[in-house]
SEZAPA-656749 format. One record per residue (C-alpha): residue number from 0; residue in one letter; x, y, z. Coordinates in steps of 0.02 Angstrom, whole numbers, plus 50000, padded with zeros to 5 digits. Example, Ala and Ser with C-alpha at 12.3 -4.5 7.8 and 13.67 -1.06 7.14 Angstrom:
REM residues 2
nr 0	rest a	c1 50615	c2 49775	c3 50390
nr 1	rest s	c1 50684	c2 49947	c3 50357
REM end
This chain:
REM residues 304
nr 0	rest x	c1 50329	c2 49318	c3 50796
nr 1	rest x	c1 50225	c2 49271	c3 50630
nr 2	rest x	c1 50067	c2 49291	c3 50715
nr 3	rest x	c1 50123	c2 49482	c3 50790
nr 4	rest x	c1 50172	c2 49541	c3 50595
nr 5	rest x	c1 50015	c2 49484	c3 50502
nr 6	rest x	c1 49974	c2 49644	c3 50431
nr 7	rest x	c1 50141	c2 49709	c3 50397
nr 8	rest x	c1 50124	c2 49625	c3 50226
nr 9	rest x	c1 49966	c2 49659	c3 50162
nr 10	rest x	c1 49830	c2 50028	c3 50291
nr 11	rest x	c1 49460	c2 50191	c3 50791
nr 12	rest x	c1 49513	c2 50172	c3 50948
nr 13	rest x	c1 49488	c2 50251	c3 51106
nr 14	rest x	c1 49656	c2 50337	c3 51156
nr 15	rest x	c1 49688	c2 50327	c3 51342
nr 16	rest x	c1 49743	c2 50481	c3 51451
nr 17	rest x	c1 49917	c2 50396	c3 51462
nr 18	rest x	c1 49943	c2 50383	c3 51262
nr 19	rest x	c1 49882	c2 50583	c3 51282
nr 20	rest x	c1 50038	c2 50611	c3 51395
nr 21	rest x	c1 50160	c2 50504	c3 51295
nr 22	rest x	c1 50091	c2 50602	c3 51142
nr 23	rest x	c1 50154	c2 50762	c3 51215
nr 24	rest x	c1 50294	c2 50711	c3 51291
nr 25	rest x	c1 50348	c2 50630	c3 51103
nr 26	rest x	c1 50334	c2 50819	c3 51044
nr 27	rest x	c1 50210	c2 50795	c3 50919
nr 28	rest x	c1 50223	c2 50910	c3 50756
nr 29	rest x	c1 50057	c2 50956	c3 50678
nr 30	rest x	c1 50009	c2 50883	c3 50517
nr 31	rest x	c1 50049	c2 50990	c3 50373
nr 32	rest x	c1 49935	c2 51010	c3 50253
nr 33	rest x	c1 49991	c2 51040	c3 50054
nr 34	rest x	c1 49901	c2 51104	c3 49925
nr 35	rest x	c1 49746	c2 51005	c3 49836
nr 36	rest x	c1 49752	c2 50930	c3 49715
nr 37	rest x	c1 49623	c2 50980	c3 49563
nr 38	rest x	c1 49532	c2 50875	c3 49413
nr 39	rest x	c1 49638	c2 50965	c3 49323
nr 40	rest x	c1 49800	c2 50902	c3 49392
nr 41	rest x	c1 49749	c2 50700	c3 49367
nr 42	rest x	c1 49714	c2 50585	c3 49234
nr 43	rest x	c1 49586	c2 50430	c3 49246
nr 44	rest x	c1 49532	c2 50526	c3 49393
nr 45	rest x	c1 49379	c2 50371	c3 49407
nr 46	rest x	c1 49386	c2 50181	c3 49396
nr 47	rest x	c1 49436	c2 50013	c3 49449
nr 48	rest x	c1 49439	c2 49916	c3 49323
nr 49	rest x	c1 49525	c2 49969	c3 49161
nr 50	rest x	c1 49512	c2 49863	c3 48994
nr 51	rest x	c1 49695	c2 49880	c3 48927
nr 52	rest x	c1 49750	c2 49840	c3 48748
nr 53	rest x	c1 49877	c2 49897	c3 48581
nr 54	rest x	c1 49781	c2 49910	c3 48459
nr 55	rest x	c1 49749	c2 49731	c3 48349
nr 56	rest x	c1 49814	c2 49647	c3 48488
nr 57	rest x	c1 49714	c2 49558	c3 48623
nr 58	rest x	c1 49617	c2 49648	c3 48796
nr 59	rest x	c1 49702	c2 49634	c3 48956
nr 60	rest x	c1 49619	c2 49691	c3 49119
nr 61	rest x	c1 49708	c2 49789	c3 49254
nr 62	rest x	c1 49631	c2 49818	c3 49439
nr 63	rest x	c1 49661	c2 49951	c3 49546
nr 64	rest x	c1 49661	c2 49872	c3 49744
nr 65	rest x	c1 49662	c2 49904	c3 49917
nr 66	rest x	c1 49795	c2 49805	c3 50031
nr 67	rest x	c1 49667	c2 49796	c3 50173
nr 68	rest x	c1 49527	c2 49631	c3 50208
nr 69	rest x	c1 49376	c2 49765	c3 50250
nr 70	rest x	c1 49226	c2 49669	c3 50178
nr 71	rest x	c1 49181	c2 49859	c3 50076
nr 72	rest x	c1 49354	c2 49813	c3 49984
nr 73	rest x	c1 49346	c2 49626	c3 49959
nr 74	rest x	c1 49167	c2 49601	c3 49893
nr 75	rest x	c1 49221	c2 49559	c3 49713
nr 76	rest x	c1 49104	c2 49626	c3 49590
nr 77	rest x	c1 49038	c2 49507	c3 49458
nr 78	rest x	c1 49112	c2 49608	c3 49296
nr 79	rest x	c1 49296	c2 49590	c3 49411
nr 80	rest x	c1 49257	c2 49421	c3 49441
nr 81	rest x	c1 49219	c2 49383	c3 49248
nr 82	rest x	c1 49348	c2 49463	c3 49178
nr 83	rest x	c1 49463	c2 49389	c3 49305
nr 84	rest x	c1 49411	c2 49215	c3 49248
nr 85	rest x	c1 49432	c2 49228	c3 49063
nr 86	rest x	c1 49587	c2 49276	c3 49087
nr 87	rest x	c1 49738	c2 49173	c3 49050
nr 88	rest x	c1 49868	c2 49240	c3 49172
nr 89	rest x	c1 49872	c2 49329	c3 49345
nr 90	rest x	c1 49999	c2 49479	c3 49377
nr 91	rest x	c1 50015	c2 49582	c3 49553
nr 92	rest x	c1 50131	c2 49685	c3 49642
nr 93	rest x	c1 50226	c2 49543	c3 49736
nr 94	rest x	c1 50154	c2 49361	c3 49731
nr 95	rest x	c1 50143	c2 49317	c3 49928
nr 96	rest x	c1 50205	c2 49129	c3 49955
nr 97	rest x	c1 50301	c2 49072	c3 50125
nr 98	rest x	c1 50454	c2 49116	c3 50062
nr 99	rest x	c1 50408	c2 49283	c3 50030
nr 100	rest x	c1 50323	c2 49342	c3 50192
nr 101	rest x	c1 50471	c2 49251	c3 50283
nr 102	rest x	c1 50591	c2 49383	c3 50193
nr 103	rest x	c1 50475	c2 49520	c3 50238
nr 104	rest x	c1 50470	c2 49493	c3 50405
nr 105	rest x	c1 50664	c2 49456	c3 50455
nr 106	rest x	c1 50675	c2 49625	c3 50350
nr 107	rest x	c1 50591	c2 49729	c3 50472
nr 108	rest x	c1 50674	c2 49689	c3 50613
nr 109	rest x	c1 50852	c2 49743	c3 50692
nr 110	rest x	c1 50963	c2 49587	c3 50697
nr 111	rest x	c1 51122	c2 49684	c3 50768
nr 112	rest x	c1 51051	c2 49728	c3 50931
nr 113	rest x	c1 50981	c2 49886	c3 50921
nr 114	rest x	c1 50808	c2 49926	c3 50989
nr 115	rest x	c1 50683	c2 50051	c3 50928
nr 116	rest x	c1 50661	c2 50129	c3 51099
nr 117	rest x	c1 50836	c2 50204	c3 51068
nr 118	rest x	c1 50869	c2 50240	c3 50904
nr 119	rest x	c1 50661	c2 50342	c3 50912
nr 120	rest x	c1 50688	c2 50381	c3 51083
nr 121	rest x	c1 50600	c2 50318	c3 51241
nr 122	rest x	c1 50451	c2 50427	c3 51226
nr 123	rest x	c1 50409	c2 50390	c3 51050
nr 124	rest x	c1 50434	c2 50221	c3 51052
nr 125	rest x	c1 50320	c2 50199	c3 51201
nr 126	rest x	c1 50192	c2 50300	c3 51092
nr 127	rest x	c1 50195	c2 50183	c3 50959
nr 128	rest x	c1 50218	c2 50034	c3 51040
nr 129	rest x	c1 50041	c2 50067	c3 51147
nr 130	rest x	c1 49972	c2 50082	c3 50960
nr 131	rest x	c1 50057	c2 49935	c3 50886
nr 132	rest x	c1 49980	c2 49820	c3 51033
nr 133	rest x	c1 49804	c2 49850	c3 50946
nr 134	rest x	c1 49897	c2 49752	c3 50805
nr 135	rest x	c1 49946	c2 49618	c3 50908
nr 136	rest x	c1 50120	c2 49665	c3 50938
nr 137	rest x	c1 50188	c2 49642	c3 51109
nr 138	rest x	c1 50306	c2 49797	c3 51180
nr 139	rest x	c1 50464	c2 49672	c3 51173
nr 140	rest x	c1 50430	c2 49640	c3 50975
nr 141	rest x	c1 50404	c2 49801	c3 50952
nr 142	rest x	c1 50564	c2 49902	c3 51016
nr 143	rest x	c1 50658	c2 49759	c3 50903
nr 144	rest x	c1 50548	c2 49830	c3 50723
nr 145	rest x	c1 50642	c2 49948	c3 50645
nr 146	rest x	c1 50549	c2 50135	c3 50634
nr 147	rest x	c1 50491	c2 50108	c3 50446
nr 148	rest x	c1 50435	c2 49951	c3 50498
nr 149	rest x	c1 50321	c2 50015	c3 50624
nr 150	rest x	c1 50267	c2 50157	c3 50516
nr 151	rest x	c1 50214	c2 50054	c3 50399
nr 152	rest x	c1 50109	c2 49929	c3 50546
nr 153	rest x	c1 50013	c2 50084	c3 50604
nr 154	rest x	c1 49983	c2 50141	c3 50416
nr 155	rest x	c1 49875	c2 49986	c3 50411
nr 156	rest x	c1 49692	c2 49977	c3 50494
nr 157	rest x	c1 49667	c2 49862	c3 50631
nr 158	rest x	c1 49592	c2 49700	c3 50552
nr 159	rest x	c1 49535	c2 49574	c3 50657
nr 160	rest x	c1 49515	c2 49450	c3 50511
nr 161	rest x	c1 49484	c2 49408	c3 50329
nr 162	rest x	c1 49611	c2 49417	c3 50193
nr 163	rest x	c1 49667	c2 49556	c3 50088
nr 164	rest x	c1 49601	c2 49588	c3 49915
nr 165	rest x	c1 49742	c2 49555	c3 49816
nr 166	rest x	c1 49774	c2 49379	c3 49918
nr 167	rest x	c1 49608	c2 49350	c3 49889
nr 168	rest x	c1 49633	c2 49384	c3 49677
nr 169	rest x	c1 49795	c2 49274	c3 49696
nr 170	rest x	c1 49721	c2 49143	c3 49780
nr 171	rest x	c1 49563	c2 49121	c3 49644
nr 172	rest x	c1 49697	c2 49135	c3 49503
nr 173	rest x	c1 49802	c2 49004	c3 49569
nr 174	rest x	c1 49634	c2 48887	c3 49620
nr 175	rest x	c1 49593	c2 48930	c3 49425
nr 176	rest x	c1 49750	c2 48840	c3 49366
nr 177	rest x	c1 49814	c2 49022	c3 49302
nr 178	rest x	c1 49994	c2 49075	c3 49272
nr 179	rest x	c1 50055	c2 49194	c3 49416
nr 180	rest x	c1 50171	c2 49319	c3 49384
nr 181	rest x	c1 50260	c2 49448	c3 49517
nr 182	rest x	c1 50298	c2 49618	c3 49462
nr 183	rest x	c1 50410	c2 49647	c3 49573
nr 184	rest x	c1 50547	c2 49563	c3 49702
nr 185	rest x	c1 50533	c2 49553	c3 49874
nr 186	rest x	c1 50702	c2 49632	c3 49890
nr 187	rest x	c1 50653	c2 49770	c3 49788
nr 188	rest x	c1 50499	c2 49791	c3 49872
nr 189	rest x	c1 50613	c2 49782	c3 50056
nr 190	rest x	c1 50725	c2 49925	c3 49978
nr 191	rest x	c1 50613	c2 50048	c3 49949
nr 192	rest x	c1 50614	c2 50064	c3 50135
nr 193	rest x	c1 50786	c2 50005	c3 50175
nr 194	rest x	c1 50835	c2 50180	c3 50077
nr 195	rest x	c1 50756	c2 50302	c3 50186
nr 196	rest x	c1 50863	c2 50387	c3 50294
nr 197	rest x	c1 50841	c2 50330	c3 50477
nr 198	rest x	c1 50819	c2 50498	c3 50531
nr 199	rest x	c1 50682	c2 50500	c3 50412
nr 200	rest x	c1 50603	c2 50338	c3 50454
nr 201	rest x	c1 50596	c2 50411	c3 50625
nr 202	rest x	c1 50499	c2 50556	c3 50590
nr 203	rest x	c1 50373	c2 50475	c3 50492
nr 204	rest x	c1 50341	c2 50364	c3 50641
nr 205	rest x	c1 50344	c2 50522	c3 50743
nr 206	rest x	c1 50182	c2 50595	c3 50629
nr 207	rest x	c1 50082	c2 50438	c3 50598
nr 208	rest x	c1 50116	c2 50382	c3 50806
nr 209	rest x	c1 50059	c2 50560	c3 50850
nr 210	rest x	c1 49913	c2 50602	c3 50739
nr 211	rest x	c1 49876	c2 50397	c3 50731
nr 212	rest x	c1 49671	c2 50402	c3 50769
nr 213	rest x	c1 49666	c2 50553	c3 50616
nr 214	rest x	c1 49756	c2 50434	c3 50522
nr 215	rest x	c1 49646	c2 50290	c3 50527
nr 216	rest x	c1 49482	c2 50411	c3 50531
nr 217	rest x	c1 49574	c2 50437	c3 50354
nr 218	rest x	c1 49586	c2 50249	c3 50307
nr 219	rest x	c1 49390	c2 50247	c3 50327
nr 220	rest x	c1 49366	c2 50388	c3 50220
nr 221	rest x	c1 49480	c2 50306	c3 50100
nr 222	rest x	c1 49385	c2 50150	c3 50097
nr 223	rest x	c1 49212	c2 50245	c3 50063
nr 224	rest x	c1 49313	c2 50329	c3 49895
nr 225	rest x	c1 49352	c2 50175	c3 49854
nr 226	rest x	c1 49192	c2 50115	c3 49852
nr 227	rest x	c1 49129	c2 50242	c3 49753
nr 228	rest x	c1 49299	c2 50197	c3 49633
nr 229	rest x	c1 49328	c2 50367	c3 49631
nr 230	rest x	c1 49546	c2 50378	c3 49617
nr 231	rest x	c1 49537	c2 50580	c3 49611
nr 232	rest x	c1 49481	c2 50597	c3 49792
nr 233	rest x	c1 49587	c2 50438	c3 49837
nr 234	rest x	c1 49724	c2 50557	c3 49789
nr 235	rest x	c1 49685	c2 50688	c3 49856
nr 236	rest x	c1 49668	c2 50602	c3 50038
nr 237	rest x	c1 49819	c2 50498	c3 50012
nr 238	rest x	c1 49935	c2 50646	c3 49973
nr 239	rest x	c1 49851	c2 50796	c3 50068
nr 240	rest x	c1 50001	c2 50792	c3 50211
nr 241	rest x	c1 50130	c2 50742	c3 50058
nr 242	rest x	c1 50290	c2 50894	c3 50125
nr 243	rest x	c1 50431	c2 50929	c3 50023
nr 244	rest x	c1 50552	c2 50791	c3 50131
nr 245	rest x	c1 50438	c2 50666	c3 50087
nr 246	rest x	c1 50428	c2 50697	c3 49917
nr 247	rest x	c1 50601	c2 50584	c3 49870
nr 248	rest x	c1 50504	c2 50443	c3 49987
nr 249	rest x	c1 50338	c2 50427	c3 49894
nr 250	rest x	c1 50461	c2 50440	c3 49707
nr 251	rest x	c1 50535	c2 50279	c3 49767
nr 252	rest x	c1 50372	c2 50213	c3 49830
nr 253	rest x	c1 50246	c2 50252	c3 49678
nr 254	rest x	c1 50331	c2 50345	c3 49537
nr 255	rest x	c1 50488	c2 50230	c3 49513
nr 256	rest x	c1 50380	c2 50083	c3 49529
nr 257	rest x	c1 50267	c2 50142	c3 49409
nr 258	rest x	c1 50395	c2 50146	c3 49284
nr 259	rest x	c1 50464	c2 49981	c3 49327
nr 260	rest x	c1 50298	c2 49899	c3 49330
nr 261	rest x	c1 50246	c2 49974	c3 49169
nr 262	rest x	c1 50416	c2 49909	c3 49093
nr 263	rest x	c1 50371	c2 49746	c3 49139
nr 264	rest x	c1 50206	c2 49747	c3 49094
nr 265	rest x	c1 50218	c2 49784	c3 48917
nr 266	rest x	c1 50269	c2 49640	c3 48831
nr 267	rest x	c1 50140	c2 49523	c3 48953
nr 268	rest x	c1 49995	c2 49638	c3 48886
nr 269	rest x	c1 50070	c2 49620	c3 48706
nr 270	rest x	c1 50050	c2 49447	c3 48737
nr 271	rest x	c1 49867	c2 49477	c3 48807
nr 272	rest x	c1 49745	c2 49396	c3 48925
nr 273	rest x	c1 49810	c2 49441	c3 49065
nr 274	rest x	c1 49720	c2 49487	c3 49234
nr 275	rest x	c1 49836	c2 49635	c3 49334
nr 276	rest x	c1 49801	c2 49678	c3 49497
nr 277	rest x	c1 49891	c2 49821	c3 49602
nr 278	rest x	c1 49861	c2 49958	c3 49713
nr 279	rest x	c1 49750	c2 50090	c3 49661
nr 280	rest x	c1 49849	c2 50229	c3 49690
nr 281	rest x	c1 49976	c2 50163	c3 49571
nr 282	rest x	c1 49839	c2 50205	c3 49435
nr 283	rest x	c1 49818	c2 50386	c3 49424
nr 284	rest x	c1 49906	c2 50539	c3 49370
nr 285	rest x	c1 50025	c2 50582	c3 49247
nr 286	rest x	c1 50159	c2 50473	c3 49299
nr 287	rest x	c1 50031	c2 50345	c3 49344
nr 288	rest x	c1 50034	c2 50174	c3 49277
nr 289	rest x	c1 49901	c2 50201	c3 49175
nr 290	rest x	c1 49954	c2 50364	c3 49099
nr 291	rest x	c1 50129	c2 50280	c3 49048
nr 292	rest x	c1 50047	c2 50143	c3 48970
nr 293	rest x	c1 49945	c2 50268	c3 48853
nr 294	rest x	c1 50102	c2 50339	c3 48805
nr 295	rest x	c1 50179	c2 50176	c3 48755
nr 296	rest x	c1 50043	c2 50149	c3 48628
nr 297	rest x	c1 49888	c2 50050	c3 48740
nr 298	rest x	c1 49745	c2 50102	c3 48738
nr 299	rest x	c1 49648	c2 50122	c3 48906
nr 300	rest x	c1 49449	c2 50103	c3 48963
nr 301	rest x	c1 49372	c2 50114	c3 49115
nr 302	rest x	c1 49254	c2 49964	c3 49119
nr 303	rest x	c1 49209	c2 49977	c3 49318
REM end
């Protein structure tokens, strides 16, 4: 079971004529498109690397990531990989150890029985279970995942190896000797989904099984901002299908943890020297992380 979850931790392929059929008889919706979002509308709309400091006190560095191991991502540039070694102490989202991934994992799955197949329906669930095989999950595993589970499996590219970024960060820090710190929980991290309505959960399986080839078409295009560490049209691609019912879902998922994260990271970058790394949409905006550290007195530089 390990080895069929890999990249449930860590966002093209030919569609058959039979995934066509299941795709209508699912009932697809079409994607709904909201308004873009302008310069205007985002702060620190460019950068990856952000030189962080209160004034008189010491710099701290924080990196904005990508949870995926595409080689575009993962080749650390050299002012990254300096910066990263001066520093004293390592941060992330949630430090990944065994005991960790074990909780993830026995968190996505039903342990009472149920199966996916009927709580989705039969239809669905055979949609996204011919998608989830490209991730090397089985039918049988997959009608025992629970739907935000799954959503969050075909959110992911299909990587056939390599190690994501922020592992990758952790990894050098720890080889380094360097303090690592977790931002968050795992159990906080689990209940962000565990508080979406199941009929929710559902539907957002229902759009990302349906539309799933325009969806990872998408992941390339985010990869190539990236790249280009340009956060405004990261944004912009991230959030383009963002409807009103998901707008309570991606409040628990970015803005809340923004706030939480910045709480905790105030009095580690009073301290200084330390080497943050988290996802780069958690950087932007107003009620990015960034932006809420401004307003609690740091000062903020894009370096890279």
């Amino acid at each position: 079971m390990a080895s069929s979850v890999k990249y449930l931790p860590t966002l093209m392929l030919i569609v058959s004529f039979a995934v066509y059929r299941a795709a209508f008889a699912a009932e697809c919706p079409p994607l709904v498109t909201t308004p873009g979002i302008t310069i205007g509308s985002i702060k620190h709309p460019s950068g990856l690397l952000w030189r962080v400091v209160r004034p008189g006190k010491a710099e701290n560095f924080l990196l904005g990531t990508m949870h995926v191991s595409d080689p575009r991502v993962t080749s650390i540039a050299d002012i990254v990989a300096d910066e990263l070694e001066r520093s004293e102490r390592f941060a992330m989202e949630l430090l990944l150890d065994a005991d960790v991934v074990f909780h993830l994992q026995a968190a996505m799955f039903y342990l009472d029985g149920r199966r996916l197949s009927d709580i989705a329906g039969r239809e669905l669930f055979e949609l996204a279970a011919g998608h989830l095989e490209n991730y090397g999950i089985p039918a049988v595993i997959a009608n025992t995942m629970k739907p935000w589970a799954a959503f969050t499996a075909l959110s992911l590219p299909v990587e056939k190896e390599g190690i994501p970024l922020d592992l990758i960060l952790m990894m050098t820090a720890q080889a380094a000797g360097k303090e690592l710190i977790s931002l968050e929980t795992v159990e906080e991290q689990i209940a962000v989904f565990e508080s979406i309505a199941e009929n929710d959960q559902i539907e957002m399986l229902r759009e990302v099984a349906c539309h799933y080839v325009h969806f990872q078409e998408d992941i390339e295009r985010m990869v190539q901002h990236y790249e280009r560490r340009d956060l405004l049209a990261l944004t912009r691609l991230s959030l383009r299908y963002v409807t009103d019912e998901k707008q309570a879902f991606l409040d628990k998922l970015l803005w809340q943890r923004n706030g939480k994260m910045v709480q905790r990271l105030e009095p580690l970058f009073d301290e200084g020297k330390v080497f943050v790394a988290v996802g780069a949409m958690h950087l932007p905006g107003e009620r990015g992380i960034l932006r809420r550290l401004e307003q609690q007195g740091f000062v903020v530089e894009a370096i890279y």
